[in-house]
N, C-alpha and C positions, 0 to 999 in steps of 0.2 A: 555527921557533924552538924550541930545548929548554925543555922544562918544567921549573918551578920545584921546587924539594924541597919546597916549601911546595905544592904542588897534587898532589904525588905522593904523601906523607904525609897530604892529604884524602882520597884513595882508596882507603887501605890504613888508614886510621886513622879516617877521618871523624868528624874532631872537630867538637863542637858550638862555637855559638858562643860566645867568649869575651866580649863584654857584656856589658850586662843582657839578660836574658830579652826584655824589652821594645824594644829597640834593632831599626828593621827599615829598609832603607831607604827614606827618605824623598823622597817626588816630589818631581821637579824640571824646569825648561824644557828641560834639556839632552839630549834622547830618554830621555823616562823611560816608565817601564812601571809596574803595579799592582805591588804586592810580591806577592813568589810567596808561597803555601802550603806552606809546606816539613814536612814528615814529621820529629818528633826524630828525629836521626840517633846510633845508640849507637858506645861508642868498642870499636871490633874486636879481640877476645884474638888475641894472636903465632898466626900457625897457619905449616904447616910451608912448608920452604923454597921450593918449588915452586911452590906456589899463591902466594907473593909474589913470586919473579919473575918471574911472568906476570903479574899485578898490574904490577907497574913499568914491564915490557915495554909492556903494553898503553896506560899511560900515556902512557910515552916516545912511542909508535906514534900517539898522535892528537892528541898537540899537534906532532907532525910533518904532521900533517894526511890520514895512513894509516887511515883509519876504520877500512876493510877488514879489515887487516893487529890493528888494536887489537881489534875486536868479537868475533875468532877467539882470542885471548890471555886478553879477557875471559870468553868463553864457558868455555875450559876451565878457566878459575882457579874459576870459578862451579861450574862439573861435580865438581872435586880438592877442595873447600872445603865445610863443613858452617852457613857463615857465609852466614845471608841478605842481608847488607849487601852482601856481593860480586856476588851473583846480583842484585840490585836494581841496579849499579852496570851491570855486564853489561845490564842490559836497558835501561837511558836510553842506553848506548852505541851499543847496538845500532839502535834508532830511532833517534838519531842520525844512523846512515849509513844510515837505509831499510834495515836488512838485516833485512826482517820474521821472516823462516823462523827466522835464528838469537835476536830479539828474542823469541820465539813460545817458543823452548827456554829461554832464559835465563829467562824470565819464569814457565815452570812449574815451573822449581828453585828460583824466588824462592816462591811459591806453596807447595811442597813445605815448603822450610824454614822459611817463617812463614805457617803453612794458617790465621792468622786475622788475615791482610793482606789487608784487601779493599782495596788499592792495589794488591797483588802480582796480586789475581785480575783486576781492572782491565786491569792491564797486558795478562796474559795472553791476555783474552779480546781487546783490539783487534787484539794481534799474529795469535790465532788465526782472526781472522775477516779479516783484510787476505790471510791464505796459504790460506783458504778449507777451514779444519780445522771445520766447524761445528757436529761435537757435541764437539769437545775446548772450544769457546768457549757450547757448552748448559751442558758438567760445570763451568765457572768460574763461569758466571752465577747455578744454580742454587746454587752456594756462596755466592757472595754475599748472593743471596735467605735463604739458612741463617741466616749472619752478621746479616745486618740485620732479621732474624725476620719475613721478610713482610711489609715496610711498606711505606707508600705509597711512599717516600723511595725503596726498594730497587726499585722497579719502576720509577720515573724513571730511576734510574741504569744498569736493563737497557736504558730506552728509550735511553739517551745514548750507551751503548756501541755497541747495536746501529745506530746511526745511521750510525757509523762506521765499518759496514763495506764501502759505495761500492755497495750493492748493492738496493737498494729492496726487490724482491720476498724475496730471501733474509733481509731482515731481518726484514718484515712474518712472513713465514712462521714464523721462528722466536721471535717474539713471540707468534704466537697458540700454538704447541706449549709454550712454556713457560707461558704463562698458564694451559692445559689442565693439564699437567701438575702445577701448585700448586693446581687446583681453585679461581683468581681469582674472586670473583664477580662480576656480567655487567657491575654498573655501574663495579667498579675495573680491569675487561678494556677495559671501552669508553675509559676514560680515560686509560688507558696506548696503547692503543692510536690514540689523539688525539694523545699530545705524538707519538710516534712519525709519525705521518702530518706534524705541524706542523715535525717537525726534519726529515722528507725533502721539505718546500717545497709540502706537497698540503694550502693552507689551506680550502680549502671540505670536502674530505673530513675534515681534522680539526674542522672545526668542524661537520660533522652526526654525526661519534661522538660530542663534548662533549655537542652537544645531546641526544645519544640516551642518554647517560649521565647528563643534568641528569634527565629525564623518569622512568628508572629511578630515579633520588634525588633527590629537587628540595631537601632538606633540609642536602645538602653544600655549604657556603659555597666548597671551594676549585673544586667543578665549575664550579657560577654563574660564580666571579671570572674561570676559565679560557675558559668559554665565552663569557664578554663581551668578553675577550684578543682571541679567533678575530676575533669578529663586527666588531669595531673597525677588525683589521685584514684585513678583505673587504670593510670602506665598508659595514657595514653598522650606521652609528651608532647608530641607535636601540635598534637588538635589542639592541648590544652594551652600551647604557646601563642597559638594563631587568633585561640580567642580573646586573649590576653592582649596580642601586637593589634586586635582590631579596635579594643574598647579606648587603647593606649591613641591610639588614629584617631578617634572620636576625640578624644578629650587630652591634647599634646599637653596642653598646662595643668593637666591635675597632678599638682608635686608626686603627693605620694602615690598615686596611681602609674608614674613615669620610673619613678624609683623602684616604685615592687615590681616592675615589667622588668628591666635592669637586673636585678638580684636574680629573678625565675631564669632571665637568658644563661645570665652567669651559673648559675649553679646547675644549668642541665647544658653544659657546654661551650655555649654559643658567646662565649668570652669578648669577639671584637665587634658584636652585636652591642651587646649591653654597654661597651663601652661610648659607642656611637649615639644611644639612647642617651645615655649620662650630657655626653659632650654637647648635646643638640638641646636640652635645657634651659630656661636662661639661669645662667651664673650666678646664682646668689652663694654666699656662704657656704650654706649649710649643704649645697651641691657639689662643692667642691670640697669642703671635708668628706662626703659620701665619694666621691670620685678620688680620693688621697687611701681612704680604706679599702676600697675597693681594689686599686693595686698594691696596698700591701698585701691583701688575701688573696690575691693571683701570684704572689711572692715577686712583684717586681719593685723592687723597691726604689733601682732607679727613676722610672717610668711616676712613683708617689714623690721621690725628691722634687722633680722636675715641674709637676704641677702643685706641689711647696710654693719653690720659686715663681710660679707663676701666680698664685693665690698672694704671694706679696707684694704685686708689683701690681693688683687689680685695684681700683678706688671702688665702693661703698658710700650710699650715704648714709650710711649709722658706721663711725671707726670703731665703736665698743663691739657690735655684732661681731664685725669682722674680725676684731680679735680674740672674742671668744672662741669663736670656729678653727681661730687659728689654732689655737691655746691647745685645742684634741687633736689637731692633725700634728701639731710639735709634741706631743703628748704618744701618740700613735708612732711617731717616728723614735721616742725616744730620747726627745730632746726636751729635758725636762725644766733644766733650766730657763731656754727659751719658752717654753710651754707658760712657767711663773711671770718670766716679765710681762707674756702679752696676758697672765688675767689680772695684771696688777693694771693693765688698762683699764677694766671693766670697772669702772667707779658708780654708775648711774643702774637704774631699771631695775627688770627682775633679776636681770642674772649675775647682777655685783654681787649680793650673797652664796650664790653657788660658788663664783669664782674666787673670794676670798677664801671660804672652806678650799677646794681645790687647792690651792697654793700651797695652804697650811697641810693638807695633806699629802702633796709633792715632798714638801719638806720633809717630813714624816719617813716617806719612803724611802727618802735620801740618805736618813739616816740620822736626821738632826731636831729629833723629837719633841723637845725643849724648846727651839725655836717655834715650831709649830706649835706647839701648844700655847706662847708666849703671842703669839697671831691670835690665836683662838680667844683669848683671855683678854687681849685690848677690842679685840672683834665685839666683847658682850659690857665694853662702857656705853656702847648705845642702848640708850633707854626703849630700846624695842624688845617685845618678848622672843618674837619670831626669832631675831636674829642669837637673841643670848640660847634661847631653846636649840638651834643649829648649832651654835658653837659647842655646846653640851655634849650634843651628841655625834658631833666631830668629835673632840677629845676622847671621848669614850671609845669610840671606835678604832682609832688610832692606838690608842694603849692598849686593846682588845687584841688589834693586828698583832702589834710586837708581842703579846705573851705577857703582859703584864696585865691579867685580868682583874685581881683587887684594886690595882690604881682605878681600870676601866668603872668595876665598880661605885667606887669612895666617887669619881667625877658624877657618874647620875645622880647618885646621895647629894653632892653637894648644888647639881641642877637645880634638882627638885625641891632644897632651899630657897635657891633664889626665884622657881616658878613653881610651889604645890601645887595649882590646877594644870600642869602639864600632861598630857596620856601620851604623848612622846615617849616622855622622860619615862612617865611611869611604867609604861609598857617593858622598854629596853630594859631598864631595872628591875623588872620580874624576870626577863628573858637570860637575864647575866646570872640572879640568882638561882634559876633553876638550872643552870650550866656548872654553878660554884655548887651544886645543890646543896642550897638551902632552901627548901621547898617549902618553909612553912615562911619568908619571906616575898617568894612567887605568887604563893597562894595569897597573902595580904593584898598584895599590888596589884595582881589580874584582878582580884574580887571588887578593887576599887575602881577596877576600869570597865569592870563589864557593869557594877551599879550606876557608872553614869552614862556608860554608852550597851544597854541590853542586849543590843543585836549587832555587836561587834563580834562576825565570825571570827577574828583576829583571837580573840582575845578567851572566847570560850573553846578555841580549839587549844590555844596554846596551856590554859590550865586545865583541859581535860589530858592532852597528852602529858602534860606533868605529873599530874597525879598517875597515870597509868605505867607512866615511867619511871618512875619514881617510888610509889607506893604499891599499897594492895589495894585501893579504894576504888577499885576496875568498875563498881556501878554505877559510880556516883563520877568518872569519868567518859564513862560510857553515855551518859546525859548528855554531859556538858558539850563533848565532841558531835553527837547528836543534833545539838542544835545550833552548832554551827554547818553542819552538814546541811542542814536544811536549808540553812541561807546562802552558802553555796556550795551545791553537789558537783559541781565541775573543777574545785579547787582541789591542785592535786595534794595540799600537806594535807588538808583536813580527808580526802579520800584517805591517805596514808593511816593518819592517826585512826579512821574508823578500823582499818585493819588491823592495826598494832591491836590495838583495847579488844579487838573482836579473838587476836590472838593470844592476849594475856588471860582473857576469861575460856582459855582452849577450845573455839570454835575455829576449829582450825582451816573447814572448805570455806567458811566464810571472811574468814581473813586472807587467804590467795585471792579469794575474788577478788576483796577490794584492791587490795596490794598490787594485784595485775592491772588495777585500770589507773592507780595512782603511776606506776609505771608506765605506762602509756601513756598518761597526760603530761609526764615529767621524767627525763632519764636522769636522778636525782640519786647522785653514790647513797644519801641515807636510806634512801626507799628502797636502793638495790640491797641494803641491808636485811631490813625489815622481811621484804618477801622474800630474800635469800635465806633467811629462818627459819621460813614457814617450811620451803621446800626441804631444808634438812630437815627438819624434824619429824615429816610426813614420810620422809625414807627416799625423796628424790635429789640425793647427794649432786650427782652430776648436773640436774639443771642447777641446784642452790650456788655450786663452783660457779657457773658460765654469766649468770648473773652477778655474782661478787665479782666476779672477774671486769666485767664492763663497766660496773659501779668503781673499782680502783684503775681504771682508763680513765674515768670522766675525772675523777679526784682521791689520789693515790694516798691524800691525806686528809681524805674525811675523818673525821674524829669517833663516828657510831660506825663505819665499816670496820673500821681496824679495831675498834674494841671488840665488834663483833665477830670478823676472823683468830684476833687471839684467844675469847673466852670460848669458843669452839674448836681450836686448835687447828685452822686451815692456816694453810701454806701454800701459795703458788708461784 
């Protein structure tokens, strides 16, 4: 299919988005993904002829589905071009089609032309260390470390890179040479050199550098939290409780460092521990809603009434705060009505828009939809985009819930009247229509959200698994999900969809792989779908049941497991 002048004028022009600033899309049932992390993208000064039409060429070339043919177009526009946005564009191209060597070159002219892009040196250093150029991928690192002035921060992120490279020993190796080389000292060498061990799957080895680096510092709260990480996950509960109870000693008032101590007790038994933690706190708020939850999921529900009554009888100096918090623990209890009156408190701040949606949607669930939506709809006479954009996509949601998905529909259509630059709106509404499938509506709306926002993983996972889903145009999906894969490999829907598309083009061990680690980053009924396919189809009946089966525990009314069990003809 030819590309759109709307996605070729993204490439050559890459406009930001035209919303609000705040407009991102919004999760949804229909294969949704996190919202990407997108870089401002600046708007490109006219440069000369040449380098723009290889620019165009290159476009034209890979929505033909010619990666190859595009990555060589883009490399030279990037080479003729003094414009970093191009060499940045060349390089997600380039991963794209796995062409590391020439991603490895694009990525050091990106580097070159913005030397204080540590996304550019990023880049450079995976491509450099996948073609096994290892001190071209030292001299990016070491930059980086420059950029990020030696922090802790900048040597996680050597470790994250270096992980990346498929190569254990080569990586190890050039973690301790660059640790040497900045003169690290022993206890933030040993700790770098933990997560490093921890990200290449060697958890007993990272957890005796953690410990060996606690022992050199025992005063570093983030060693402790780390080493209690490790030990937790090697079953070794206890140790990994004590190093947790000591960072917690160190630092009484790190909220959430006292709260995640709490949960860990609770959940590995130690029930009137954690509650002790909680109660010893000071009392704010949102402590006491955590402490109202907390015994409802011990199933005491008296024990939650009673610190209810006791959360209202506490003063606050902000009454809104406190009635927000109240609002989820009345919420939490059930009591829904009270729940509405305390966020009809909330009139000021950030969280009067939450709370007014919330209401509207209490109401909703109540069962008086109309009224909610009649909230929703005096909610968007404020001349705010933000707020009228929420109210939007409240109503849509709401009608989505009850089963009335054309309404849900016809509401984004009508959003998107009152905000065209919205990627909210826009998003949802490709998400709804590839649910109604109408896939050549999906495909208009993604294309106009990934033109203005490029490196919207969001947004190119959701129309590559469209079309894979949908269609037969498995290569030209197979890209798209590609390059969001790139921008991020640890999200489990875009893991998924590499598997889906890897299995619709019948690469069948290669679609368990992914499928297995999307499962593992996500116990997600759709996914237990997906991989549950693979395995039937490869003739391992019995694990494909055990996984369905888990996947309708977690959501007995997924929409893709159950079409999935019935077009298969499982029964359990």
């Amino acid at each position: 299919m030819g590309c759109t002048a709307a996605l070729l004028l993204s490439a050559c022009a890459s406009g930001g988005q035209s919303g609000p600033e705040s407009s991102q899309p919004e999760a949804s049932e229909a294969k949704d993904t996190k919202t990407a992390s997108t870089e401002p993208v600046a708007r490109l000064e006219p440069t000369d002829d040449e380098v723009m039409y290889r620019v165009f060429a290159a476009e034209y070339m890979g929505s033909q589905g010619d990666l190859e043919a595009a990555v060589g177009e883009y490399l030279e526009a990037a080479m003729l071009s003094e414009d970093p946005d191009i060499a940045r564009r060349a390089t997600r191209i380039a991963y794209a089609a796995e062409s590391f060597q020439q991603a490895a070159m694009a990525a050091d002219r990106w580097a070159l032309l913005a030397p204080n892009s540590v996304s550019a040196r990023e880049s450079a250093t995976v491509a450099m260390l996948l073609v096994g150029d290892y001190l071209g991928a030292e001299y990016q690192i070491l930059a980086i470390l420059d950029l990020m002035n030696d922090s802790t921060d900048a040597r996680l992120l050597t470790v994250e890179l270096l992980a990346q490279s498929g190569n254990p020993q080569q990586a190890t190796e050039m973690l301790d040479q660059i640790l040497e080389i900045r003169g690290t000292d022993a206890d933030e060498a040993l700790y770098a050199r933990s997560h490093l061990a921890a990200r290449l799957t060697d958890l007993k080895r990272a957890f005796e550098l953690a410990r060996q680096a606690v022992e050199l510092n025992p005063e570093r709260v983030e060693y402790l939290t780390w080493a209690g990480r490790l030990a937790l996950n090697i079953k070794l509960t206890e140790t990994g409780l004590e190093y947790v109870r000591r960072a917690w000693q160190l630092a009484p008032d790190d909220h959430d460092l006292a709260l995640a101590f709490a949960d860990l007790l609770a959940r590995n038994g130690h029930k009137e521990e954690a509650r002790t933690v909680m109660r010893d706190m000071k009392q704010e708020p949102d402590v006491m809603l955590s402490r109202i939850l907390f015994e409802l999921s011990a199933k005491d529900r008296n024990a939650a009434e009673k610190l209810f009554a006791q959360f209202e009888e506490m003063d606050f100096p902000d009454a809104e705060t406190k009635a927000y918090y109240m609002a989820q623990a009345a919420e939490a209890l059930g009591n829904f009505e009270q729940a509405m009156e305390l966020y009809s408190e909330v009139k000021t701040g950030d969280r009067a828009l939450a709370a007014a949606v919330r209401t509207a949607e209490l109401q909703a669930m109540g069962g008086d939809i109309e009224s909610a939506r009649a909230k929703l709809a005096e909610l968007r006479k404020e001349p705010n985009p933000v707020i009228v954009e929420a109210s939007w996509l409240a109503e849509s949601r709401i009608l989505r819930e009850a089963g009335r998905k054309e309404e849900s529909f016809n509401a984004l259509g009508e959003g998107l009247s009152d905000l065209p630059g919205s990627m909210a709106l826009l998003y949802s509404h490709a998400l709804l229509a590839a649910e109604l499938g109408r896939v050549d509506i999906a495909e208009r709306d993604l294309r106009r959200v990934i033109a203005a926002q490029p490196e919207n993983a969001a947004a190119l996972n959701a129309l590559g698994y469209t079309l894979a889903d949908q269609t037969e145009r498995y290569k030209e999906a197979e890209s798209l999900i590609r390059q969001a894969y790139i921008l991020q490999p640890e999200e489990a829907s875009i893991v998924d969809s590499m598997g889906w598309v890897a299995f619709r083009l019948g690469r069948y061990g290669e679609a368990g792989r992914f499928l297995q680690k999307a499962w593992q980053l996500d116990r997600n009924p759709e996914i237990a779908a997906h991989l549950g396919e693979v395995l039937w189809v490869v003739g391992n009946r019995e694990a494909a049941v055990a996984i369905w089966r888990e996947g309708y525990e977690i959501d007995s009314r997924n929409p893709v497991l159950l079409e999935t069990l019935e077009r298969l003809g499982v029964d359990f």
